[in-house]
C-alpha positions as CSV (number, residue, x, y, z in Angstrom):
1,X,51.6,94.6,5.6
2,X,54.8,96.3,6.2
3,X,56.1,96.8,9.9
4,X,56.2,100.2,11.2
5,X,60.2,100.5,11.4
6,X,60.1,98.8,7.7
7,X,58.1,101.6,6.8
8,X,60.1,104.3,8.3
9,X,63.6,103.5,7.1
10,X,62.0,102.7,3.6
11,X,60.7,106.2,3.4
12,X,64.1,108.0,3.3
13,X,64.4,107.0,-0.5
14,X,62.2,106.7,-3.2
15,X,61.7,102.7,-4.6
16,X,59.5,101.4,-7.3
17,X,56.6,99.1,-5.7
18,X,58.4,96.1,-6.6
19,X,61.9,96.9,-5.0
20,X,60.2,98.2,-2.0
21,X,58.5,95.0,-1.4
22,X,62.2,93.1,-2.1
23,X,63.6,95.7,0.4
24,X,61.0,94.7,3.1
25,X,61.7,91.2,2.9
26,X,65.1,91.5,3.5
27,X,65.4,94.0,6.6
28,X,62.4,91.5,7.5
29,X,64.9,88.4,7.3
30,X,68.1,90.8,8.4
31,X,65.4,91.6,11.9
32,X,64.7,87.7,12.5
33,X,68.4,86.8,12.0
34,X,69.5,89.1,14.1
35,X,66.6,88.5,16.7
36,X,67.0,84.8,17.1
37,X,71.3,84.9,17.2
38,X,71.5,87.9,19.6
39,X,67.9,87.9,21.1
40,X,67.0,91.1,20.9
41,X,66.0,93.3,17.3
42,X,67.9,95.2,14.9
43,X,69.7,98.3,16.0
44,X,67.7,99.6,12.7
45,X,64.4,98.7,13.5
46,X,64.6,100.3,17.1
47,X,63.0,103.3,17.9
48,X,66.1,105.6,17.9
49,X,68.1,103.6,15.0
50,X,71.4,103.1,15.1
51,X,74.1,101.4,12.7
52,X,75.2,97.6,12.2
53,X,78.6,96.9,13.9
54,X,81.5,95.3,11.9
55,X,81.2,92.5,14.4
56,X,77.5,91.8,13.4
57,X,77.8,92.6,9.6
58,X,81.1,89.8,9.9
59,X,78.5,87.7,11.9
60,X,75.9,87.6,9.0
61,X,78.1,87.0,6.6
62,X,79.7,84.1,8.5
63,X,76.7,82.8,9.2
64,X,75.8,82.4,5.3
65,X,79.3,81.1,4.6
66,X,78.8,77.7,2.1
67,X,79.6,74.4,3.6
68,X,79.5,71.2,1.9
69,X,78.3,67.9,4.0
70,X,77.2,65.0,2.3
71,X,77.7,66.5,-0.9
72,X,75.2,69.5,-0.4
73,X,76.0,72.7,0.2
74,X,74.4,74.5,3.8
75,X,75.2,77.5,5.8
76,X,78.0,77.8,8.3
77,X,75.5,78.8,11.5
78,X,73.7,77.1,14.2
79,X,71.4,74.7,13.4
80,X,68.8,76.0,16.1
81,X,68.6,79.3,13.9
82,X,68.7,78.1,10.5
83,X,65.6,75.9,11.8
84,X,63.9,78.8,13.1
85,X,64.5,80.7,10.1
86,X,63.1,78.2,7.9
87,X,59.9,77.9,10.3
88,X,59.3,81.9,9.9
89,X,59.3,81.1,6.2
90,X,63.0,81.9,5.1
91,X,64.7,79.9,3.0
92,X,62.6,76.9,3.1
93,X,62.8,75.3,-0.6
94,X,66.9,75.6,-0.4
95,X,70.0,74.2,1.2
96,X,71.4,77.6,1.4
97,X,71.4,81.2,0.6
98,X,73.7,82.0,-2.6
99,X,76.2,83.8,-2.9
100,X,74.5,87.0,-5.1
101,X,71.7,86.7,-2.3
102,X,73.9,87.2,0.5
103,X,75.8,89.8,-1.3
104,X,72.3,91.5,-2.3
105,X,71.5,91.6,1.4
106,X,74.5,93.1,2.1
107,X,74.1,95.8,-0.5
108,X,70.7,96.3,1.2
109,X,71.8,97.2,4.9
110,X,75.0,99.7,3.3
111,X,72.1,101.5,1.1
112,X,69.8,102.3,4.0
113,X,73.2,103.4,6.1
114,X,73.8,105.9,3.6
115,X,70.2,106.8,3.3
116,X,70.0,107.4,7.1
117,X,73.4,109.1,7.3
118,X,74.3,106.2,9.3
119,X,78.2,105.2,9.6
120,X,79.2,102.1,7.4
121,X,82.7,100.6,7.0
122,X,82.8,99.7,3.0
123,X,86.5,98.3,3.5
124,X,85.5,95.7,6.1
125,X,82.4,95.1,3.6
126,X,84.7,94.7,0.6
127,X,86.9,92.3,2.5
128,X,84.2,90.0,3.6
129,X,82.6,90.3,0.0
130,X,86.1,88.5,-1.1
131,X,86.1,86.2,2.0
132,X,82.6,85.2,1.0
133,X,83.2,84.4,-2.6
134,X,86.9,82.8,-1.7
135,X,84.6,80.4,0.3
136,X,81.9,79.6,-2.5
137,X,84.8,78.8,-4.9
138,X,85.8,76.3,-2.5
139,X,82.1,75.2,-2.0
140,X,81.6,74.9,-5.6
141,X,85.2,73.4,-6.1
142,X,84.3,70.1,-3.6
143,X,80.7,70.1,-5.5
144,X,82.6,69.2,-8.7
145,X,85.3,66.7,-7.4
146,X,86.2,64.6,-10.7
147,X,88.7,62.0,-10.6
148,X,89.8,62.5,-14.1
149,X,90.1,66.5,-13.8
150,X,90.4,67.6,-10.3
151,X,89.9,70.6,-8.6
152,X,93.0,72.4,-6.4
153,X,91.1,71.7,-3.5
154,X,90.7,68.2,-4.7
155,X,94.5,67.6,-5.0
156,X,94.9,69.1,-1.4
157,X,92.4,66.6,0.1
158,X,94.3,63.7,-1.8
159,X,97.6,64.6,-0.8
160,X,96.7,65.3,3.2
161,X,94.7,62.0,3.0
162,X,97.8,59.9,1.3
163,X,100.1,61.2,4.6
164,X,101.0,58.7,7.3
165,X,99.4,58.7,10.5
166,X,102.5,59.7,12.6
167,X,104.5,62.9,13.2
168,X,106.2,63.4,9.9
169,X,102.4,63.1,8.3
170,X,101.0,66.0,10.7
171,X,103.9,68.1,9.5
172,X,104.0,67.6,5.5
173,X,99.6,67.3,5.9
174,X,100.7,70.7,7.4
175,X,103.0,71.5,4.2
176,X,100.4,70.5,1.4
177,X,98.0,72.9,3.5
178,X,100.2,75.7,3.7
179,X,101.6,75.4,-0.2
180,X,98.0,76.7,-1.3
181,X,98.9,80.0,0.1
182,X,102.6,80.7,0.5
183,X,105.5,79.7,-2.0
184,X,108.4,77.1,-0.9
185,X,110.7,79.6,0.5
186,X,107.9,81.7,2.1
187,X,106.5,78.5,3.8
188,X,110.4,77.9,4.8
189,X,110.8,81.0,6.6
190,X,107.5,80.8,8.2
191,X,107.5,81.7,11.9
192,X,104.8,81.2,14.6
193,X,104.1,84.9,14.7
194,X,103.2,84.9,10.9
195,X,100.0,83.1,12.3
196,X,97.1,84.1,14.3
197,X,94.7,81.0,15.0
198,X,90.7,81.3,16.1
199,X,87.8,80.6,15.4
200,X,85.0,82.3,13.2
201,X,82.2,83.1,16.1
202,X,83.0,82.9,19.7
203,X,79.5,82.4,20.9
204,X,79.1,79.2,19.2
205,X,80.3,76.3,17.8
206,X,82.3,77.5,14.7
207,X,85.2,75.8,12.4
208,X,89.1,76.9,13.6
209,X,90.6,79.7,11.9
210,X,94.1,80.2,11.0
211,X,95.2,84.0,9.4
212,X,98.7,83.9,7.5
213,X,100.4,87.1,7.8
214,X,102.1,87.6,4.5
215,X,105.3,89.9,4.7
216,X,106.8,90.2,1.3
217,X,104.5,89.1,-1.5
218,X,105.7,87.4,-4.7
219,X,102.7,88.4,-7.2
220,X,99.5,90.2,-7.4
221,X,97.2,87.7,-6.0
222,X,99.7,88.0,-2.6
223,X,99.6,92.1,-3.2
224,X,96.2,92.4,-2.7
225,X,95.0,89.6,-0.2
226,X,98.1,90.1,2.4
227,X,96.0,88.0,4.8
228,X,94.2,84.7,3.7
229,X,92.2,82.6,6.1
230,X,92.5,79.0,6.7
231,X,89.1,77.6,7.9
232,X,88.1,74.0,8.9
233,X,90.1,71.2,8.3
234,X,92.8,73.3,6.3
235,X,93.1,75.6,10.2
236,X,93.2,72.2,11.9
237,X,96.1,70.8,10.0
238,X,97.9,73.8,11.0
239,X,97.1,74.0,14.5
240,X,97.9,70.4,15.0
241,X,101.3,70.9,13.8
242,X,101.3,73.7,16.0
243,X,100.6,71.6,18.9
244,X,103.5,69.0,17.9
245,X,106.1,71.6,17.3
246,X,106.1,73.5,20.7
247,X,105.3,70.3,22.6
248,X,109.1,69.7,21.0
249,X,110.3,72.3,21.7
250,X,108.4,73.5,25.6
251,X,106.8,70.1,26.5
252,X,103.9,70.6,28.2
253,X,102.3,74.0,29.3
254,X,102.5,76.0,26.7
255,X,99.8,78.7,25.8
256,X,101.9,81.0,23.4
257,X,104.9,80.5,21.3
258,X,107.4,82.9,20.6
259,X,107.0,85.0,17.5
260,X,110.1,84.5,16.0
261,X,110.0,80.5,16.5
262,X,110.3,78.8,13.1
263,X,107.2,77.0,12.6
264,X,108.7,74.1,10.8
265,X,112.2,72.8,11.4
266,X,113.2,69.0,10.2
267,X,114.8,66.3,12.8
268,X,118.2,65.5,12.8
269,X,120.1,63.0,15.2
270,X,120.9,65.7,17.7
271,X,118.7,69.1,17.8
272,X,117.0,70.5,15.0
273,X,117.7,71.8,11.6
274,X,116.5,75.0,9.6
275,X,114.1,74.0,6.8
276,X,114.8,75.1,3.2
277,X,112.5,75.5,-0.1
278,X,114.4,72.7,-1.5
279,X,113.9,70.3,1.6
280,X,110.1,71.1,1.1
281,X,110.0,70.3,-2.4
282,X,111.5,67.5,-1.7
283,X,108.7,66.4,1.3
284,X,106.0,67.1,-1.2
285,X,107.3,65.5,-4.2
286,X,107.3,62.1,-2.0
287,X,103.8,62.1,-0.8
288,X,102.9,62.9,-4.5
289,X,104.7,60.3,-5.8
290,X,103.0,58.1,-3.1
291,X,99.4,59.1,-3.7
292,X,100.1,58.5,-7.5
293,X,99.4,61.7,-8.2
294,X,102.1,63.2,-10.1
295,X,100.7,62.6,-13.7
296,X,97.4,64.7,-12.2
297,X,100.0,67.8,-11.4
298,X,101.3,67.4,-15.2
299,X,104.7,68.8,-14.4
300,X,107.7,67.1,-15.7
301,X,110.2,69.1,-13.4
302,X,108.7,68.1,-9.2
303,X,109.8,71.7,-8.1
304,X,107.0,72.9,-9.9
305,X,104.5,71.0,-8.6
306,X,104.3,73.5,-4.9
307,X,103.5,76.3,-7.9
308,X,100.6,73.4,-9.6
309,X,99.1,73.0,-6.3
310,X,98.9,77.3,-5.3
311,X,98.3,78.4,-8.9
312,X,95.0,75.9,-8.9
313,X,93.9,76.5,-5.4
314,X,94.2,80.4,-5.7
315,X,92.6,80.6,-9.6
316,X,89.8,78.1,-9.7
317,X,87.9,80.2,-11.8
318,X,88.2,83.3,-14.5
319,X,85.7,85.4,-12.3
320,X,87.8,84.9,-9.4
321,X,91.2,85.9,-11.5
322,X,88.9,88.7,-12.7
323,X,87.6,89.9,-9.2
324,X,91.3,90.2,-8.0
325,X,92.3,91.8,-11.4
326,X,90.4,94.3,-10.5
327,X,90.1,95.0,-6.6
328,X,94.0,95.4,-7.4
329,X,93.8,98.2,-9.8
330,X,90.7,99.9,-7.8
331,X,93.0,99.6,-4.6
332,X,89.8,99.0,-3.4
333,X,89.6,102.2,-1.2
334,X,85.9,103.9,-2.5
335,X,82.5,103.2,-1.6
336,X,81.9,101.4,-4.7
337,X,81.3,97.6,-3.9
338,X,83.8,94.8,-5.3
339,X,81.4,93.4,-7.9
340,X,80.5,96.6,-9.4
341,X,84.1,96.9,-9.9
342,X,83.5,93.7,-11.6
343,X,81.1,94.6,-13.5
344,X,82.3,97.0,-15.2
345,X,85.8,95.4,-16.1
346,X,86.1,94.8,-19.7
347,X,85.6,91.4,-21.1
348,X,88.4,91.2,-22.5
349,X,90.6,91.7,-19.5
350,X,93.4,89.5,-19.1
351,X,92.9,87.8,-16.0
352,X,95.7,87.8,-13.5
């Protein structure tokens, strides 16, 4: 039997029987989500409704980011509500929501906004849409590790775990991490402002979180996503280097660095040095040659290998090349969601 606030918002639109009943379950889950991580109900199942903040639409879908542990994928929230949630009959014969549920839920909550005249920001939806399906790629990536055809994320892992456990390590783990996102020269003229470090939720236990702040793209994939988000292990490799670099340079006591600070400089006998594209190439092409890994990269020529390692982490999948394809020519400034977009792109569209 449908709750009485289910009832009301469902009657400002017209749904077949079988819709409405999908439509119940998921304000239904969105209520007890919301209940058990804020403790107290909906702002659309209150008497006087009111619209979802960005903070707690970003919290959802945080929440139902994909993590892989022990070679299973679960959700990125606390373990006290996922158990609750199971116990009050949600998701109890899966690991994890999927991505298309997630997104459907989504699409859900912005329908009955704009059936209640309600305020909804589709931009910060559409960026979490690609934040979401960045994270399943990765997911999906570390669920299909193979030896004899890895993954970009796979190389990454293998590089970072082949560095040595001292200072130079922290700083080219640091440079593998980076080289996903930003080109040699980029990377080289990297500066501390260029990064803004967190975490995901500040109310509980969440992975870091490091945003790269890119100035002058090279290519479409940089056009489009100006800011991509390091999370977990990949933000932690950063950070530490952080840590190293303005204990250097400050000693102890720091709590901000200066802006224009280069983030990575290389030792000399007396002071430091500016770092160049080719010193970095350089840095990478020896911890490739000592994980054994340069016949995986297939590139004759080692400069190339910084493009081998961006190129496969950024485009592990034609519906990912596909997505960006077209967010970039849809500017992505409607109310039209990314994956309708999608949709609707031909099939024969090159992919970026």
């Amino acid at each position: 039997m449908e709750q009485e606030w289910v009832t009301r918002l469902l009657s400002h639109g017209y749904l077949r029987d079988n819709s409405r009943l999908q439509y119940a379950r998921c304000l239904q889950y969105w209520n007890t989500w919301h209940t058990l991580r804020y403790g107290c109900a909906l702002p659309l199942a209150e008497d006087t409704i009111s619209p979802i903040t960005n903070e707690t639409l970003q919290a959802f879908v945080s929440d139902h980011m994909p993590v892989v542990t022990g070679g299973q994928v679960t959700p990125l929230m606390d373990d006290d509500v996922l158990s609750a949630l199971r116990s009050l009959g949600f998701n109890q014969r899966i690991s994890c929501s999927s991505e298309l549920t997630t997104l459907w839920r989504v699409q859900v909550i912005q329908s009955l906004h704009r059936r209640c005249n309600l305020p909804f920001d589709v931009k910060r939806k559409a960026a979490l849409v690609l934040d979401l399906h960045g994270e399943w790629i990765r997911a999906n990536a570390l669920l299909a590790m193979d030896r004899n055809s890895p993954t970009g994320r796979d190389i990454v892992l293998r590089l970072r775990h082949a560095c040595p456990d001292n200072r130079d390590g922290v700083r080219v783990a640091t440079i593998v991490t980076l080289l996903q996102y930003l080109t040699p020269k980029q990377l080289a003229n990297l500066q501390f402002g260029d990064l803004t470090p967190g975490y995901l939720d500040l109310d509980a236990p969440a992975p870091q979180v490091v945003e790269i702040n890119i100035k002058e793209p090279v290519n479409r994939f940089q056009t489009f996503f100006r800011r991509p988000r390091l999370i977990g292990t990949d933000a932690s490799a950063v950070i530490l280097w952080g840590c190293v670099r303005l204990y250097d340079e400050f000693g102890e006591g720091v709590e901000q660095a200066p802006s224009e600070l280069p983030f990575l400089v290389r030792d000399i006998s007396i002071g430091y040095k500016a770092v160049t594209a080719q010193w970095i190439t350089t840095k990478l092409s020896e911890i490739v040659l000592h994980s054994c890994m340069e016949g995986v990269l297939q590139n004759k020529r080692r400069r190339y290998w910084a493009s081998a390692i961006r190129l496969r982490s950024q485009r592990e999948s034609n519906q990912y090349r596909r997505l960006v394809e077209a967010a970039y020519m849809a500017r992505v400034n409607s109310s039209r969601s990314i994956y309708n977009l999608l949709r609707r792109a031909p099939r024969h569209q090159n992919p970026v």
